[in-house]
C-alpha positions, 0 to 999 in steps of 0.5 A: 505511528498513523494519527488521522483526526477528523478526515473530511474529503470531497470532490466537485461533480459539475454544480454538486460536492461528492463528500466521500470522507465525513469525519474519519478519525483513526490511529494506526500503532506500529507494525500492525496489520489492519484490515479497513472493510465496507461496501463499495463507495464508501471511501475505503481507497479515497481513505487508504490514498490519503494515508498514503499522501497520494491525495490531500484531504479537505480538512482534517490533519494526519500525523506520521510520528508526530508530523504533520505530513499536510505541512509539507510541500508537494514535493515534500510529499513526494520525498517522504511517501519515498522514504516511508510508504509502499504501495500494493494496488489491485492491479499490480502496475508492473512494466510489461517490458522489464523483468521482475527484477528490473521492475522491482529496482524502479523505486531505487533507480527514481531515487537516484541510487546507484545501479548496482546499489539498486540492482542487489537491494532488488535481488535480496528483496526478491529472494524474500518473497520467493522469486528468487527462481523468477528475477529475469523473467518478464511480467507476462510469463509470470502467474498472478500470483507471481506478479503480485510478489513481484508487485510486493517485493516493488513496495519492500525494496526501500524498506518502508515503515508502512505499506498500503494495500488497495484489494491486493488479492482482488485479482487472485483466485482464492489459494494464491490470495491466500498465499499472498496475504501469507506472504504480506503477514511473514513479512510484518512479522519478520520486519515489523512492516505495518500493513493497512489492507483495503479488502472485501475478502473477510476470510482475509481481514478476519486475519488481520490484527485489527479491523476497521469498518467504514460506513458512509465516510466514517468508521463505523 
């Protein structure tokens, strides 16, 4: 599915080059759950960012069944990460003044889908992860853990083939992330949703189907 050759990134500090990334090369298959681990600063996020065409790399190429995704214009990008790619962060980025539904309609609504077409995709998705009970309420009378379903329903809603997760229980007490990442894995299960999870929690990653470790830029 995912095919990153020879990844490099680096950003420039007043008169220094930061080299964050130094020659990561990686394949990801088709609705697996991978777990990418490591200390901080290694390059985990600027890794997960570039998978996810949020960032270009310096050089090196990454391939989406087949496609040169960096051929793309900026714009292309953005029509694509569309269509293919969810996000899940840390902090769950939900507007404080929607509700739950209304914040997980958001990506249709961007795409110009109709209001009800965008209204009953986020209602189905919600039912998914269990909020079911929760769609009319807004962000700050809702559990972490609560957000953080909200937060995943958001990145299911357009049916991606692949979503991205920067620490999704990084802000979760241990059984709510439990539940989460149970969550995410019956999902990948009964989807077929591939899943690649930046996390520091190796009781979690040590679920996962595959684990990746980076080490000073490179997977280890």
């Amino acid at each position: 599915m995912i095919s990153a050759v020879d990844l490099y990134k680096s950003f420039r500090l007043g008169q220094t080059d930061i080299h964050v990334l130094n020659g990561v090369s990686l394949e990801i298959k088709r609705g697996e759950i991978v777990a990418i681990v490591g200390a901080s600063g290694v390059g985990k996020t600027t890794l997960l960012h570039i998978l996810g065409t949020l960032d270009r790399p310096t050089r090196g190429t990454v391939r989406f069944d087949g496609e040169d995704v960096f051929a793309r214009s900026d714009q292309g990008l953005a029509e694509f990460r569309n269509r293919k790619i969810g996000f899940v962060f840390q902090f769950h980025h939900l507007l404080p003044e929607f509700t739950a539904l209304e914040n997980v309609m958001m990506p249709g609504l961007i795409r110009r889908d109709r209001l009800e077409q965008a209204r009953a995709a986020a209602e189905s998705v919600l039912k998914e992860v269990g909020l079911e009970h929760r769609m009319d309420h807004r962000t700050g009378e809702l559990s972490g853990g609560e957000q953080q379903r909200v937060a995943v329903g958001r990145a299911l809603v357009l049916h991606p083939d692949m979503i991205l997760a920067d620490e999704p229980t990084g802000n979760l007490d241990t059984h709510t992330g439990e539940e989460v990442f149970r969550l995410m894995r019956d999902l990948n299960r009964a989807k077929g949703v591939t899943f690649v999870i930046v996390t520091h929690n190796e009781a979690l990653s040590n679920q996962a189907d595959r684990i990746l470790r980076m080490v000073d830029g490179k997977i280890a």
